[in-house]
N, C-alpha and C positions, 0 to 999 in steps of 0.2 A: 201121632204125628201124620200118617198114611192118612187119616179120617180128613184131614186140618188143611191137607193141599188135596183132597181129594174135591171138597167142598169150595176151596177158594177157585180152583180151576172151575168151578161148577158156577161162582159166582161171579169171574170174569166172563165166562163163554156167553152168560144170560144178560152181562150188559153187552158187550159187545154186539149180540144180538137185539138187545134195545134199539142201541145206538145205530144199528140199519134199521131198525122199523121208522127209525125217527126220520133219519137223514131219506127213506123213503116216503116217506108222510111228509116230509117236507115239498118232496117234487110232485105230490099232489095235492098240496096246499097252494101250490103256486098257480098248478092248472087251474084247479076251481074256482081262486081269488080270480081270475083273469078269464072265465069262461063268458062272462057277457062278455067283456069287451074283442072277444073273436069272432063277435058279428062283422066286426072292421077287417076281418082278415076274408071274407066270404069271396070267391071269385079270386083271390091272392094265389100262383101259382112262384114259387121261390127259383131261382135256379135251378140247381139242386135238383125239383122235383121234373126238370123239363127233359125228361129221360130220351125224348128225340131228339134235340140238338146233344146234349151231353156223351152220349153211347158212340154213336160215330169218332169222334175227337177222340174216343180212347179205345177205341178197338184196335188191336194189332199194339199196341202201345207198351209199355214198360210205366206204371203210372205212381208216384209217390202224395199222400193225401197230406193238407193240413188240415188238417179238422180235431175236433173235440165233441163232446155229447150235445151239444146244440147242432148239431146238423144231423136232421132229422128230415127226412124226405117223405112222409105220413102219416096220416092222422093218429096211426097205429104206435108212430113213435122210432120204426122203421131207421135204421144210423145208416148214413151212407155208403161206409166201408162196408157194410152187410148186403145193403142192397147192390153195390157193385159187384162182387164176388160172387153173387147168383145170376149174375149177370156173364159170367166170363170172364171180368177184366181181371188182367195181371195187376194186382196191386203191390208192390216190390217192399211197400214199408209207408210209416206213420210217422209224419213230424208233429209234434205235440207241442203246444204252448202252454203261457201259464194255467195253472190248475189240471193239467194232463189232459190226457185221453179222455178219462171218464167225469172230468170234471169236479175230481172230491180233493185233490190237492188243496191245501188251503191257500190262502195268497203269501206270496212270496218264499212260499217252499220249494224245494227245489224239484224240480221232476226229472224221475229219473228214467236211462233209458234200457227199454228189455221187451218183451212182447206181451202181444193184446191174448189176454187170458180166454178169448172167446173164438179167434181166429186162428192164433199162432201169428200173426206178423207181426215182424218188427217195427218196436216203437225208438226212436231219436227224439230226444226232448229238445227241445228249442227254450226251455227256461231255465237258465242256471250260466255255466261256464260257457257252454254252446250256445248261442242265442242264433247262429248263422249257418244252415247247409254248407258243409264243408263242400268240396270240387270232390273229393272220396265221394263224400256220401250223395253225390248227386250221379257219378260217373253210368250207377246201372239203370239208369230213369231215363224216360226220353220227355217226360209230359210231370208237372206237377200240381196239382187243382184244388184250390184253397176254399175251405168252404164252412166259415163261423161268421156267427151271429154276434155282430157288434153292438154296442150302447147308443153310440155316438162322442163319449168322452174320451176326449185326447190321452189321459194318461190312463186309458182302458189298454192294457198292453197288448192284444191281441191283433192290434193294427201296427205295432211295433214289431211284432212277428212279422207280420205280413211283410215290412218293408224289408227286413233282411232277408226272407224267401224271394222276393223279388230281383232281390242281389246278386243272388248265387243264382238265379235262372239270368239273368243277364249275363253274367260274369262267365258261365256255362254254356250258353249258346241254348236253355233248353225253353218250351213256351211254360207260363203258366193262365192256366185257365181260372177264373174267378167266378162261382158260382154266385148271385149276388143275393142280398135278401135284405128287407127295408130294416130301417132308422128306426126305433122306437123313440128315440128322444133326439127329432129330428127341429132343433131348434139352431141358428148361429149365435153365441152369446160369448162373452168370457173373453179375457184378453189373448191375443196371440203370442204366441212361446215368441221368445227372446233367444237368439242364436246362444248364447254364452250360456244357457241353462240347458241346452238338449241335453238327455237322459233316453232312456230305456221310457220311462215315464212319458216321454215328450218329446217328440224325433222330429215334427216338419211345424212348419211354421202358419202354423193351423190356425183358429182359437179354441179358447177349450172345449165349446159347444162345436161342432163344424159344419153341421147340414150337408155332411154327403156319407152315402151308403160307400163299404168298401171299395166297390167298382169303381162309384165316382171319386173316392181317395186316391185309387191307385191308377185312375189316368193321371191325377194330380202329379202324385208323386213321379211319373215319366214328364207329364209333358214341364215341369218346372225342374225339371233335373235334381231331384233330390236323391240321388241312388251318387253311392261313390262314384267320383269320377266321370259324371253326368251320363251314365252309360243310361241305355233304354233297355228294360223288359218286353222280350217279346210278348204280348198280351190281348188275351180274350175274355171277355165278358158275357155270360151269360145274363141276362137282364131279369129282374122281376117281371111279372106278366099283374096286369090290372091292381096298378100302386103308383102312385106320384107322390113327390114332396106335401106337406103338409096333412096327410092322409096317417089315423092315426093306425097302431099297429100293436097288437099283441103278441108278446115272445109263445110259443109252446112250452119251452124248458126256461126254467130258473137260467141265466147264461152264465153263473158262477156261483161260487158257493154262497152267498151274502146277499144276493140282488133275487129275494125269493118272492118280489109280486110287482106289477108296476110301477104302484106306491115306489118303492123304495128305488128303483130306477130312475123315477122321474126326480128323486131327492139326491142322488150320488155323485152326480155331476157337484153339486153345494156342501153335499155333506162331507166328501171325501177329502177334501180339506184337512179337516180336525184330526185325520191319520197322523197330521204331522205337530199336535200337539196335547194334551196329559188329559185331555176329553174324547171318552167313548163313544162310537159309534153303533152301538150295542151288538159288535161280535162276541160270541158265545151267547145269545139270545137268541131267541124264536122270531124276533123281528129287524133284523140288523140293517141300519140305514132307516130304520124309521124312530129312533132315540138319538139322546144323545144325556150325555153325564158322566158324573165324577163323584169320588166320595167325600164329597162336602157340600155338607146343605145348603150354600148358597145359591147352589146352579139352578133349585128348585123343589119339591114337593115330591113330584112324581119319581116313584123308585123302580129299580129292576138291579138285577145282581151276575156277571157275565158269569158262564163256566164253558169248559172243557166242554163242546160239543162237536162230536164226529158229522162229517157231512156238514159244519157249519164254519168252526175255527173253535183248533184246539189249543191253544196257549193264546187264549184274549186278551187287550187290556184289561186292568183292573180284574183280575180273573181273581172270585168269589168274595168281591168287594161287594160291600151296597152302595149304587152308586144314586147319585141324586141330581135331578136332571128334566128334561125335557121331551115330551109325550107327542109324537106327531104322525101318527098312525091315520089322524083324523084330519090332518091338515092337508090346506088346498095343496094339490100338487102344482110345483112350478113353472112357468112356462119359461122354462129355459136357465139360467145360472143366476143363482142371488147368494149375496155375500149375509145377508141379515143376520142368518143363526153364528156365522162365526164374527161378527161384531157385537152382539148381543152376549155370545159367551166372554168372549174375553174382555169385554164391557162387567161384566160377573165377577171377574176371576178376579181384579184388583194386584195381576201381579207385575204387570208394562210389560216388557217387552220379553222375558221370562215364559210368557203365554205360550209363546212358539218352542216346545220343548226341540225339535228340529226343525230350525229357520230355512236351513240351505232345502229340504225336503220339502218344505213349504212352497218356497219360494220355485221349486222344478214342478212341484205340481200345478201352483195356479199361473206358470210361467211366466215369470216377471218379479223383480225385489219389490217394485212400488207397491203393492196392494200393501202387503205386511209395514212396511214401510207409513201409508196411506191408515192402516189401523191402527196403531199405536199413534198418530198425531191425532186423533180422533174425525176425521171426517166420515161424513156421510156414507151411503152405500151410493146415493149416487151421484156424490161427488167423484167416487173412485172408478164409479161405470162409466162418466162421462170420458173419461181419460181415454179411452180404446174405444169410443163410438167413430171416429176418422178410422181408425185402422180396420175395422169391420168393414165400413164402405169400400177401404180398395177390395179388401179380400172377397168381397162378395161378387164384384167383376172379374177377381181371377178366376172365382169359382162356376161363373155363370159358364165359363169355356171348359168344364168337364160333365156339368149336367147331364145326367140317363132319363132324368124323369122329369116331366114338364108341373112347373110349382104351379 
């Protein structure tokens, strides 16, 4: 019996051990997929790395971080809570958002709060019950300085973090600084959120693509009063250095567990969708956001089968189904949000309105009932676009009044 758990101990420890060689072969599968294209990054200097404007603003300070493993300040890989702390600054603690600190949470797990295993300081999760700096937890900070790397997509929740940081820095009296860094999937597309669906998902009245880097979201969100109570954020922006709109841009780091190369970023905005319906988006795969399927041949030919993958998503749909389905590794990347693959599926599915296993989830993600609505009566993809092409046009003037960078 001694031999029996001596050996299974011996046989979890060496996967577990796998499962980090993977989840790390993963985040250098991501660099290397994406090493040409950080020719577009040459002369690109992020916030972040602007260590002369930045150091001043927090010397003498009391300063609490939001950040996660995408703020990276270089080449090296360097995390900014490491490079501040060599630096001298008092860093007082860590607000965390979805997917935590180090980034391996899987989505919609909860994260919990305790301290950075490398530092000792405390971590506060901002994903789960707390999504908002309490006035406690802000009391021993004088300065807060937010600094992730966003997508561009409205219900990428980490701009949802943002706006409640912003809250409690208003609500507080205290500044926050915004380290800023470009757009990779800097397109305006997609319908604009509908007040009666805000979610966590979906906070300002954006569309789902929205052509502005954080900075330029969070003038938005002061100067159109979206903070309770129409209060203002005291607020500073560090700016990218040698970047403007339409400039394209390569991440360093995977920016979440699932969006492991451009490919699949530039797909997420379209794909993300199908989260809310009994069609895979191949988490527990080595390519997630570039499939899609289910376990019924009709969806298509091409196979893959999700599992338990650490550093990836460990309880997937269809977890160790074979599912059957669609191959788009090779396909053109989008310029911007297209409905095709989730009309074309549930075009497949033959089951009406049924397709939507979560409508109201549906419906907060691509913000608006009509599109679902618009699917099921079978129209077009751009019949259903044409519907929020007026509504783009205003918001493209609102948007012109927060621009950092010239299109």
């Amino acid at each position: 019996m001694m031999k029996q758990i001596i050996f299974k101990n011996i046989a979890v420890s060496l996967l577990l051990c796998m499962a980090t060689c993977v989840y790390a072969s993963s985040e250098r599968m991501f660099l290397n997929q994406n090493e040409s294209a950080n020719i577009s990054k040459a002369g690109i200097e992020v916030g972040a790395e602007q260590m002369n404007k930045l150091l001043p603003m927090l010397q003498n300070k009391r300063v609490a971080l939001v950040v996660n493993h995408t703020s990276i300040v270089s080449k090296r890989g360097t995390h900014l809570l490491d490079s501040l702390l060599t630096r001298g600054i008092t860093i007082k603690k860590v607000f965390a958002p979805e997917h935590g600190l180090r980034g391996n949470a899987d989505a919609g797990e909860q994260v919990k709060d305790g301290k950075d295993s490398k530092t000792g300081i405390p971590i506060i999760s901002l994903y789960g019950k707390n999504k908002k700096p309490s006035a406690e937890q802000m009391s021993d900070v004088d300065i807060v300085l937010f600094d992730i790397q966003d997508v561009g997509a409205r219900f990428y929740t980490y701009i949802s973090t943002m706006h409640y940081v912003m809250e409690a820095c208003a609500e507080t009296g205290k500044q926050l600084i915004i380290t800023d860094r470009p757009n990779p999937c800097d397109y305006i597309d997609g319908p604009i959120m509908k007040p009666a669906l805000r979610s966590f998902v979906g906070m300002h009245l954006i569309p789902l693509l929205y052509g502005c880097t954080v900075g330029e979201l969070a003038q938005m969100i002061n100067g159109e009063g979206w903070l309770e109570g129409k209060k203002k954020c005291a607020l500073k922006i560090i700016k990218v250095k040698n970047w403007k709109h339409g400039q394209p841009y390569s991440l360093p780091v995977k920016p979440s567990p699932n969006l492991i190369n451009n490919h699949a970023i530039s797909l997420y905005a379209s794909l993300c969708l199908f989260e809310a319906t009994n069609i895979s988006v191949g988490r527990g795969t080595y390519f997630p956001f570039e499939v899609l399927g289910a376990p019924d041949k009709k969806y298509g030919e091409f196979t893959f089968t999700p599992r338990s993958l650490v550093g990836f998503d460990k309880s997937p749909l269809h977890k160790d189904e074979t599912c059957y389905g669609l191959d788009l590794r090779k396909a053109e990347s989008p310029k911007g949000f297209t409905l095709k693959y989730i009309i074309q599926f549930y075009n497949k599915s033959g089951q009406g309105a049924d397709f939507f296993t979560r409508s109201r989830w549906f419906d907060q993600l691509v913000g608006n009932t009509s599109v679902r609505k618009e699917i099921t009566e079978g129209k077009s993809e751009a019949e259903i676009k044409a519907g929020w092409q007026n509504d783009l046009i205003k918001y493209k003037k609102m948007r012109a009044k927060y621009l950092l960078y010239a299109e």
